[in-house]
N, C-alpha and C positions, 0 to 999 in steps of 0.2 A: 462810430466804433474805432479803438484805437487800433495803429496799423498791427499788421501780424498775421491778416486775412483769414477767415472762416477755415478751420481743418474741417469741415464739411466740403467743401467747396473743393478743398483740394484732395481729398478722399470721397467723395462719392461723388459730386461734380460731372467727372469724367468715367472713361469705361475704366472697370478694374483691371488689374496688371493676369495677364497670360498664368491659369491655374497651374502651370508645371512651373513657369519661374517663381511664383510663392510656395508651392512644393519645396522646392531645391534650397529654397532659404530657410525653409523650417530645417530641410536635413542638416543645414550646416551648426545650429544648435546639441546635433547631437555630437558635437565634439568635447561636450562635458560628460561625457559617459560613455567615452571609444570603447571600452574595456567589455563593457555591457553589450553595446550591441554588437560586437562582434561574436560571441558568445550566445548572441539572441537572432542572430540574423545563420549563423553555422546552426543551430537550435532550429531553425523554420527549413533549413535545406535539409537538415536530418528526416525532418517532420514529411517535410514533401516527398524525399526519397522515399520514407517507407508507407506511406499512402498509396504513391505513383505503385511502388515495389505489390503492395497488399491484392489491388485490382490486376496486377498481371499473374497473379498468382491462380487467376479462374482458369488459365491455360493449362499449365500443369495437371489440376487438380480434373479438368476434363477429357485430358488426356489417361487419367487415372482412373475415372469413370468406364472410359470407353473400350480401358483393356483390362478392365472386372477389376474389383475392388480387394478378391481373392490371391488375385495373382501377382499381387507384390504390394500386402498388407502395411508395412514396414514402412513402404513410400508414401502410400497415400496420408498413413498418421506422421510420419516428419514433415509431410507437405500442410498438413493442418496443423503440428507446431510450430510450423515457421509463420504461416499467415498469424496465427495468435500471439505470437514473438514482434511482428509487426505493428499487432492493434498494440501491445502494448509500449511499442516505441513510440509509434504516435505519439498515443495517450499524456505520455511522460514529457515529452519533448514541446507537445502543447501548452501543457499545463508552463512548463518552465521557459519557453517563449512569451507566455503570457505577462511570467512575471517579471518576467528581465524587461519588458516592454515599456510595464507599467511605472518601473523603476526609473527607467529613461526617460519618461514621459515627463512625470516627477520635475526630473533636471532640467529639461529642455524649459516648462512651463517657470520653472524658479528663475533662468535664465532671461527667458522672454520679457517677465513682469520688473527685472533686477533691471532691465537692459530699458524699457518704460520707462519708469520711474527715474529712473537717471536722467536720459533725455529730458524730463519734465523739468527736472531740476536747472535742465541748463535753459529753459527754454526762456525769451524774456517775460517780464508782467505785461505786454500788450498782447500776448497769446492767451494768459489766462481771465485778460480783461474779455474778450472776447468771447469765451466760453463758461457756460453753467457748470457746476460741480456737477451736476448729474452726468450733463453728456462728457466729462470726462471721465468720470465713474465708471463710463459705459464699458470705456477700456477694459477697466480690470475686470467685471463682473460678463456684462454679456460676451464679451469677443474672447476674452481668455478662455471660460466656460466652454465657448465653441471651442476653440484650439483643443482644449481639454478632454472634447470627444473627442477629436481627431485622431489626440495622440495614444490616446485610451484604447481607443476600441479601434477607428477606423485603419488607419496604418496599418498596426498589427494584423488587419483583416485583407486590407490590400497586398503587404508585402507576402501572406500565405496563398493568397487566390492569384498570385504573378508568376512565383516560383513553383507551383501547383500545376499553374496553364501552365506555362514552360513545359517543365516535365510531362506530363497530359498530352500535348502538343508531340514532344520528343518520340514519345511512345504510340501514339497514333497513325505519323508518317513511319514509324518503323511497322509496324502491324499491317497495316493496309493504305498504298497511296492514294487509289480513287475515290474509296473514303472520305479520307485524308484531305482531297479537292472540298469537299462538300461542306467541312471543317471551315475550309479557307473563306468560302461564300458567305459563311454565319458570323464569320469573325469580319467580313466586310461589312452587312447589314449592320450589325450591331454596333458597328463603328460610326458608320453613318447618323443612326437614331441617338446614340448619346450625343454627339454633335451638335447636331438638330434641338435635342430636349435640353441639353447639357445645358448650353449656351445662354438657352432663354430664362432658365431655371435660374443660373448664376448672377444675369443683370438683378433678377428680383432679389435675388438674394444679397447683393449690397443694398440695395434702398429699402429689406428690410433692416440690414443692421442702423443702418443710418435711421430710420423714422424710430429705431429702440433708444437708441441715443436723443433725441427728441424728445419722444415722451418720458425720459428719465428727466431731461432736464427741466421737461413740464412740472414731472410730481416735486420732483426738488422744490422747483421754487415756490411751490403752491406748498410745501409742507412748511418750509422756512418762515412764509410769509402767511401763515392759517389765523395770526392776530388779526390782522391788515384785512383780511379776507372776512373776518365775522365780525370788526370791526363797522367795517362798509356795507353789509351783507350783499358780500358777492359768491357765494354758497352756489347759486343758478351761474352765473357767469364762467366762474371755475369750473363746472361740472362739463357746462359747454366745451368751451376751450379745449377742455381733457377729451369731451366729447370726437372731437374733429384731429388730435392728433391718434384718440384710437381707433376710429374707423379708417384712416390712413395706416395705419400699422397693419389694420386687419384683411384691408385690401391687398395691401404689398404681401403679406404673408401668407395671404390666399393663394397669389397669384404662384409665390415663390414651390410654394407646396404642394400646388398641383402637377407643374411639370415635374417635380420631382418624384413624387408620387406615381405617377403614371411611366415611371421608367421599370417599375418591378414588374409588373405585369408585361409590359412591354416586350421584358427581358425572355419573360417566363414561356413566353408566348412563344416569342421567334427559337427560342430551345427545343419547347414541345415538337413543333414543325420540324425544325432542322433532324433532330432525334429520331420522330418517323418516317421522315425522307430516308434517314441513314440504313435504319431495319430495313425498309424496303427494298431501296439499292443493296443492299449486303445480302439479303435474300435472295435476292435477284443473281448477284454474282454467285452468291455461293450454290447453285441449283443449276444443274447441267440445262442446256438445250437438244432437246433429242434431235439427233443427223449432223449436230456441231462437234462434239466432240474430238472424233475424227480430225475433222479439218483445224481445232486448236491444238491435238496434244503435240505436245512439246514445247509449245508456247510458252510465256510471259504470264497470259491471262491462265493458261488452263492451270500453270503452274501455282499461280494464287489465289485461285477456286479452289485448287486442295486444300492449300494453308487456312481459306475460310470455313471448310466441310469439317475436315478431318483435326486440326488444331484448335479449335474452339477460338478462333482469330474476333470472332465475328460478336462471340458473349465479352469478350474482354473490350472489343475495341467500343461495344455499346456501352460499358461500364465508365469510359472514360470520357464518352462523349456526353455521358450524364452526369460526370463529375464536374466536369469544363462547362456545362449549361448550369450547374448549382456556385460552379463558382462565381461566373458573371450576375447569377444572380446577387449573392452575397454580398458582390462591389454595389450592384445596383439599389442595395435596400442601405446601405451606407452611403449612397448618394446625394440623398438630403442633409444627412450632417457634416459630409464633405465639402459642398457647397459650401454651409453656413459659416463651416469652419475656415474655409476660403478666402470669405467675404471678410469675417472677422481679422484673420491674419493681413487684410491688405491694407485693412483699416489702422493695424496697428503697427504696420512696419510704414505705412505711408505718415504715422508720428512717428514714430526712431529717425523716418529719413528727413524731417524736416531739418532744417538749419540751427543750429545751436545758436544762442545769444552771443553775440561778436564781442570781441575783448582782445584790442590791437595795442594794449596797456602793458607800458613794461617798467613803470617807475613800482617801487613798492614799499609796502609799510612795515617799518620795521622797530626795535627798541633799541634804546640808545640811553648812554651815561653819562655825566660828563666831566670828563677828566683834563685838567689843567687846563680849564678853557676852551678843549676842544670834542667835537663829540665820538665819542666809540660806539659801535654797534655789541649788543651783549642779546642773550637769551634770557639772563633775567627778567623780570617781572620790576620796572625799575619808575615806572609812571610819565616817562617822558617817552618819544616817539619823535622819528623822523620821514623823509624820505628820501628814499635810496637812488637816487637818478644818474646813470653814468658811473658808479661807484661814488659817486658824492652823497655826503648827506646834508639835506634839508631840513633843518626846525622845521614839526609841524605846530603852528603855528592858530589854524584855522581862520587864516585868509581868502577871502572866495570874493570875484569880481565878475561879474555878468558885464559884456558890450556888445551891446545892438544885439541881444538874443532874440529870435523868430523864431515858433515852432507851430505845427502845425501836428498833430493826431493822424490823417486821412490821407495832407497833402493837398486836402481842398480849403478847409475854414481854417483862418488863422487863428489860432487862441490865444498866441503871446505878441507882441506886434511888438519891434523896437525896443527892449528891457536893457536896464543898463541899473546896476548895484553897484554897491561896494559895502563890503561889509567886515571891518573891523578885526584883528582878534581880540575876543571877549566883549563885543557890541553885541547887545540885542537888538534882530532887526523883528520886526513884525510886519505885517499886512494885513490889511482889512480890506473888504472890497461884497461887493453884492456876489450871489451865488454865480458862478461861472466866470468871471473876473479874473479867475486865471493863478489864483491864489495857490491853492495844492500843486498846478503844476508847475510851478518856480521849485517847490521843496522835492516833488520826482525827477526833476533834470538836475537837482543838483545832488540825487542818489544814482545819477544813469539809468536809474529805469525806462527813460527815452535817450534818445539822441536828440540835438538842436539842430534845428533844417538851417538855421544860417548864425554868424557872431561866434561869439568867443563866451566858454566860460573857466575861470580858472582858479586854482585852489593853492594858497600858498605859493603863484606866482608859478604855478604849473598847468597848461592845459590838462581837464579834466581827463580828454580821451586818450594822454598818456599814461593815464596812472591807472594803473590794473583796479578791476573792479571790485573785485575781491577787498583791496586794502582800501581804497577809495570807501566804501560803504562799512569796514571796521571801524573808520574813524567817524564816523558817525551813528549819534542813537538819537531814534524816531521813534516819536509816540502821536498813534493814529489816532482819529477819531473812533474810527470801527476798531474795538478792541478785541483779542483774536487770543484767548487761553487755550493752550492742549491740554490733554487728559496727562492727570497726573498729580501732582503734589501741586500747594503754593510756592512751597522751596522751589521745588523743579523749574515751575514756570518763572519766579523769580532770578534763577539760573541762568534760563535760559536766553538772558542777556551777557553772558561771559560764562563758559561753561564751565571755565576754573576755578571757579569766587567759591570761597570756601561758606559755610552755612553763617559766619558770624560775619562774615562782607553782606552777605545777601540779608541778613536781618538788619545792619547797617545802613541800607541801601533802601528797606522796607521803611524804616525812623525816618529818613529824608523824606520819604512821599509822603510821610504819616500813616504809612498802611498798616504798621505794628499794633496798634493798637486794634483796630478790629478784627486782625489777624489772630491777637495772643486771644482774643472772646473766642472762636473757631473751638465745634467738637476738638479735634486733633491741632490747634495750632498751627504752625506752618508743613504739618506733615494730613491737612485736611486734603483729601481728594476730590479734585474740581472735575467735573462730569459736565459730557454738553455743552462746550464752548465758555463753561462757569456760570454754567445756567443756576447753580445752587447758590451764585452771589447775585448781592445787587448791580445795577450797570456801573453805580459809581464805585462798588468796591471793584470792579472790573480794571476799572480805570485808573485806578492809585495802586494795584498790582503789575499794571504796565508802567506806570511813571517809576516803580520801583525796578523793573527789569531793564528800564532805561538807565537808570542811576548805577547799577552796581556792573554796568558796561564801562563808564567812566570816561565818555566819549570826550574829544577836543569840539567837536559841534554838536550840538545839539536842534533838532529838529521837533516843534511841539504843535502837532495839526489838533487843532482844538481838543487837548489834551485835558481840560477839563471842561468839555463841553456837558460830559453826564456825572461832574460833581456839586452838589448844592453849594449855596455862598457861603456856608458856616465853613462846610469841609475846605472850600476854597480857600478862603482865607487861614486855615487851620495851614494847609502847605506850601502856601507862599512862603513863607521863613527858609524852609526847607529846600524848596525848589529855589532859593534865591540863593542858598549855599551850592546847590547844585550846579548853578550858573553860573557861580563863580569861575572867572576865569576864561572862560568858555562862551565860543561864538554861540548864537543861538539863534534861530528863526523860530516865528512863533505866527502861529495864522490862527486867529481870534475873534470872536463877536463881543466879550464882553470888555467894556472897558477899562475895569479893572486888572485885566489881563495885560493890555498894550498900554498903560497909562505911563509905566514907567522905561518904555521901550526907548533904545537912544536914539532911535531915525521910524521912522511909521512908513510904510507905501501904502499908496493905496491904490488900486487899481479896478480901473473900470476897462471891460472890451478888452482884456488883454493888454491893458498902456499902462504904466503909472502915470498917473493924472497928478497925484500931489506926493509930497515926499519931505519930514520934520519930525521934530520931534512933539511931543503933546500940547503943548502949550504956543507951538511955533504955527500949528494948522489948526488949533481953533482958533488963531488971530486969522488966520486969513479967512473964515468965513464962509469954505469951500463946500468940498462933498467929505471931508472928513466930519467938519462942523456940521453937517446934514444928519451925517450921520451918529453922530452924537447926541443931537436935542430931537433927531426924529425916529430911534427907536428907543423900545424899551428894554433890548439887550445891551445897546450902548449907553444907558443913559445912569 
C-alpha cells in the first residue's frame, strides 16, 4: 500500500477522543449562525422559565383550594389564566426553538461536509490509493447522517432537558432542602450508571461506524466490479465475503445497542424509586408525630412541616421531581443516537485533522511575453510561460532530469532503484518494461504525487520540490490509462482540461485526437450528456475524449500512460497525425506496449525491477539484442 496509512487505523485503531471534547467542537461550528442561536438558546430559557413557572403554579392554586374557591373567585380564575398564559408560552417558544435549531443544524452540517471535502481535496493521492470509494463515501452518508440526528433532534433535546434540570433543581432546593438531599442521591446514581453503560455503549459504537465503512466499501467494489464477478462466477464467493463483513456489523451493532438500549429503562427505573422514596419522606415530614410537637415548635423542622401541610410544598415539589425523572429520561432514549453521532463526529474530525499534502514550493507558474528580447510577465492568455523563482523568470522550457532517483511506496520495497534521465525539450521519452517495472511510477514523481526517498529531480534546471505544486502540475497534461468522465456535457468534460477554452478551442482540441467525428454522430453532439463515468460510450471513445481534454490544456509536457491502450489500430493510426501535431514542440513521456506507439520515440527505457536496463533509440536496441529485442519478437503487443 502506498504510504499515507489506513485512516481506519488512525480513527478507530485507538480509543475515541473524550465525548464533551467532540461535543465542544461541534458547538464551535455554530458560529455560522450566532444570530440564530442566540435567539434559539434565549427561546429554550424562555421555554424553561415557563414550564419551571407552570408546575409552581400547583402552590398558588392550593392554596386557593384550601381557603374555598368562593372566597376570592377573581384569584383563583387569574391564577388559572396565568398557568394557561404559560402552556401557551411554552407551546410557542417550543415550536420556534425547534425551528431555529433546525436552521442551525442546517449550517453547522453544510459546514462540517464544506470543511471534508476541502481536506480531501488537499489530501495527497497516497491517501486515496489507500482507500475504497465506499469507505470514503462512508463520510458523507453514514457519519454525517449520524451528526444530522444529533443536530436535529438530539442537542435540541439535550440543551431543553439541561436548562429545565437547572431550573427544576433551582426550585426544588428552594421548596424543600431534605428532599432536595434525596434529589442529590439520584443525580449521583444516575451518573454513575451512565458512566458505567455510557462508556461501553461508545467503544461499540466506533467499531460500529468503522465495520459500516467496510462494508460500504465491500458493496462498492463488488458493485463496480459485478462483470469480473459473473464473469468468473464468483456469485457464492461475493455473497460470502459480504457474508462475514455483515455478521461483523451485526455483532458490533448488537453489542452497541444493547447497552444503549438498556439505559432507558435503567433510567426509568432509578426515577420510579427515587419518586416513591420522595412521597414517602415528604409524607413523612409533612405529618406530625404525636408528643413531638411540642418539643419542635419553633424550630427549622417544625417550621417546614407547615410549609409541606399547609402550602402544598409537597404536590409541587413531586411535580418537579417527576419532571426532572422524565427529563433524564429524554436524554436517555437520545442516547443511542448521541453515541452514534459521536462516534460518527470523531471519525470525521479525525479526517479534517489529518495533515494536508506538503507544498514547501515557492517558484511559480506564470505567462509571459516577449518584448525586445526580454521576457515580461502579463495576464494575458499569450501561449508562452515561465518560471518565476527569486523574481526572475525562467523559459519554461520542459526540461526534466532524474539523478540517482530511489523511491520506495512503504519504505520497505524499493520500486525505483538508481533512475537517472534526461529528457530534452521536445524529446519523446518512452518506457517499456514488464508490469511492475516501475514504469507509471517515473510519470507520478514527476507530477509529485510522491516524493523521492533519495536523488534529485529537476525541471527546467529547478528542483521539483521548489516549484509549487499547483504550477508544477498546470504545466503538465496527463492522459491515464483508467479514463475517469464526470457527469455532464462532452463540452464540459472536454473543458475540463482548461476551464477557459472557449467551445471552438475545445472542438479544436477534439479534431486533434480525432474525437470530432464520433462526437458530431452523438444524439446532441458535443452537448450529449455522459452518465456513469461515460458508461453511454465505448471505452475507446472514452479514451480520445481524454486525449482531447489533454490537448486543449496546451501543456509544455506531455504525459501519455497508455493512452491508447483501449483504442483499435485503425483508430490509432487515424490519431497519430494528430497527436504528432500535438507533440509538437513538447516534451513528452509516453509508457506503451505497443510498438507502434514507441517506434518513433527519440531515447526508449526500459526498465526491469525498477532499473533501467537498456536505454536508445528504436533501431539502436533492437541492435543490441537485449530485453527490448525480447520484447519485441516475443510479444504479440510489441510485434
Amino acid at each position: 500500500m502506498p504510504p499515507g496509512g489506513s485512516l481506519n487505523s488512525k480513527m478507530g485503531g485507538k480509543r475515541a477522543e473524550k465525548p464533551l471534547k467532540t461535543i465542544l467542537r461541534l458547538f464551535r461550528y455554530y458560529k455560522n449562525c450566532t444570530g440564530l442561536l442566540i435567539v434559539a438558546v434565549l427561546s429554550i430559557l424562555l421555554y424553561s422559565a415557563a414550564t419551571t413557572a407552570t408546575y409552581y403554579m400547583m402552590d398558588p392554586l392550593v392554596k386557593a383550594l384550601e381557603d374555598g374557591v368562593n372566597a376570592d373567585m377573581a384569584k383563583y380564575i387569574a391564577l388559572l389564566i396565568a398557568m394557561a398564559a404559560l402552556y401557551l408560552i411554552g407551546a410557542v417558544t417550543n415550536y420556534l426553538l425547534n425551528r431555529l435549531m433546525l436552521s442551525c443544524s442546517a449550517r453547522v452540517l453544510c459546514a462540517v461536509r464544506k470543511e471534508m471535502f476541502n481536506k480531501m481535496q488537499q489530501l495527497p493521492i497516497s491517501f486515496f490509493d489507500g482507500h475504497t470509494h465506499g469507505e470514503l463515501m462512508s463520510y458523507y452518508t453514514n457519519d454525517t447522517d449520524a451528526i444530522r440526528e444529533l443536530l436535529h433532534h438530539s442537542i435540541t433535546q439535550m440543551l431543553i432537558s439541561v436548562t429545565s434540570l437547572i431550573a427544576y433543581i433551582g426550585m426544588m432546593f428552594y421548596l424543600s432542602i431534605p428532599l432536595f438531599l434525596i434529589v442529590v442521591v439520584m443525580g449521583i446514581c444516575i451518573f454513575y450508571v451512565v458512566r458505567l453503560v455510557g462508556g461501553r455503549s461508545r467503544k461499540n459504537f466506533v467499531k460500529q461506524q468503522r465495520v459500516v465503512a467496510a462494508v460500504n466499501g465491500y458493496v462498492e467494489e463488488m458493485m463496480e466490479g459485478q462483470k469480473v464477478v459473473k464473469v468468473f462466477n464468483h456469485e457464492s464467493a461475493a455473497q460470502r465475503g459480504f457474508k462475514t463483513h455483515n455478521d461483523e456489523l451485526c455483532r458490533v451493532a448488537t453489542n452497541a445497542n444493547t447497552y444503549a438500549n438498556i439505559m432507558g429503562p435503567l433510567m426509568n427505573n432509578i426515577s420510579h424509586i427515587f419518586y416513591a422514596i420522595t412521597c414517602t419522606v415528604g409524607v413523612l415530614l409533612a405529618t406530625p408525630v404525636p408528643g413531638e410537637a411540642f418539643l419542635m415548635e419553633g424550630t427549622w423542622f417544625a417550621d417546614h412541616q407547615e410549609l409541606l401541610v399547609q402550602g402544598g410544598v409537597l404536590i409541587a415539589f413531586l411535580q418537579y421531581i417527576r419532571q426532572f425523572a422524565n427529563r433524564i429520561s429524554q436524554i436517555s432514549q437520545q442516547f443511542n443516537s448521541i453515541l452514534l453521532a459521536l462516534a460518527g463526529a470523531e471519525r470525521i474530525f479525525a479526517l479534517i485533522d489529518m495533515p494536508a499534502e506538503v507544498d514547501e514550493g515557492t517558484v511559480t507558474l506564470v505567462r509571459v511575453e516577449e518584448t525586445g528580447g526580454t521576457l515580461k510577465e502579463t495576464d494575458r492568455r499569450t501561449g508562452h510561460w515561465a518560471w518565476k523563482r527569486d523574481g526572475a523568470l525562467i523559459p519554461l522550457r520542459g526540461e526534466v532530469d532524474f539523478t540517482d532517483v530511489d523511491f520506495s511506496y512503504d519504505g520497505k520495497k524499493q520500486v525505483l532503484t538508481d533512475v537517472s534521465l534526461y529528457a530534452h525539450p521536445g524529446q519523446k521519452i518512452a518506457f517499456v518494461g514488464s508490469t511492475g517495472a516501475g514504469k507509471t511510477t517515473i510519470t507520478n514523481l514527476i507530477n509529485r504525487f510522491y516524493d523521492i526517498s533519495d536523488g534529485t529531480i529537476t525541471y527546467d534546471g529547478i528542483p521539483i520540490r521548489e516549484i509549487k505544486k499547483s504550477s508544477l502540475r498546470s504545466s503538465l497534461g496527463m492522459v491515464l490509462q483508467d479514463t475517469h468522465l464526470f457527469s455532464g456535457t462532452v463540452m464540459d468534460n472536454i473543458r475540463y482540461g482548461r476551464l477557459d477554452a472557449t467551445d471552438e478551442e475545445c472542438i479544436e482540441a477534439a479534431k486533434i485526437a480525432n474525437a470530432d467525428f464520433f462526437i458530431s454522430h452523438l444524439p446532441e453532439g458535443y452537448e450529449t450528456q455522459l452518465v456513469a463515468d461515460g458508461a453511454n460510450l465505448s471505452q475507446g471513445q472514452r479514451q480520445l475524449i481524454a486525449i482531447a481534454r489533454a490537448a486543449v490544456s496546451d501543456p509544455p509536457v506531455l504525459i501519455l500512460d497508455e493512452a491508447t491502450s483501449s483504442i483499435d489500430t485503425r483508430t490509432e493510426k487515424l490519431i497519430e497525425r494528430g497527436m504528432d501535431a500535438l507533440m509538437k514542440g513538447r516534451t513528452v513521456f509516453v509508457i506503451a506496449h505497443r510498438l507502434s506507439t514507441v517506434r518513433n520515440s527519440d531515447c526508449i527505457m526500459v526498465l526491469e525491477n525498477g532499473r533501467i536496463i537498456e536505454r536508445g533509440d528504436h533501431n539502436a536496441l533492437l541492435a543490441q539484442r537485449g530485453k527490448y529485442y525480447e520484447l519485441c519478437t516475443g510479444t504479440s503487443e510489441l510485434s
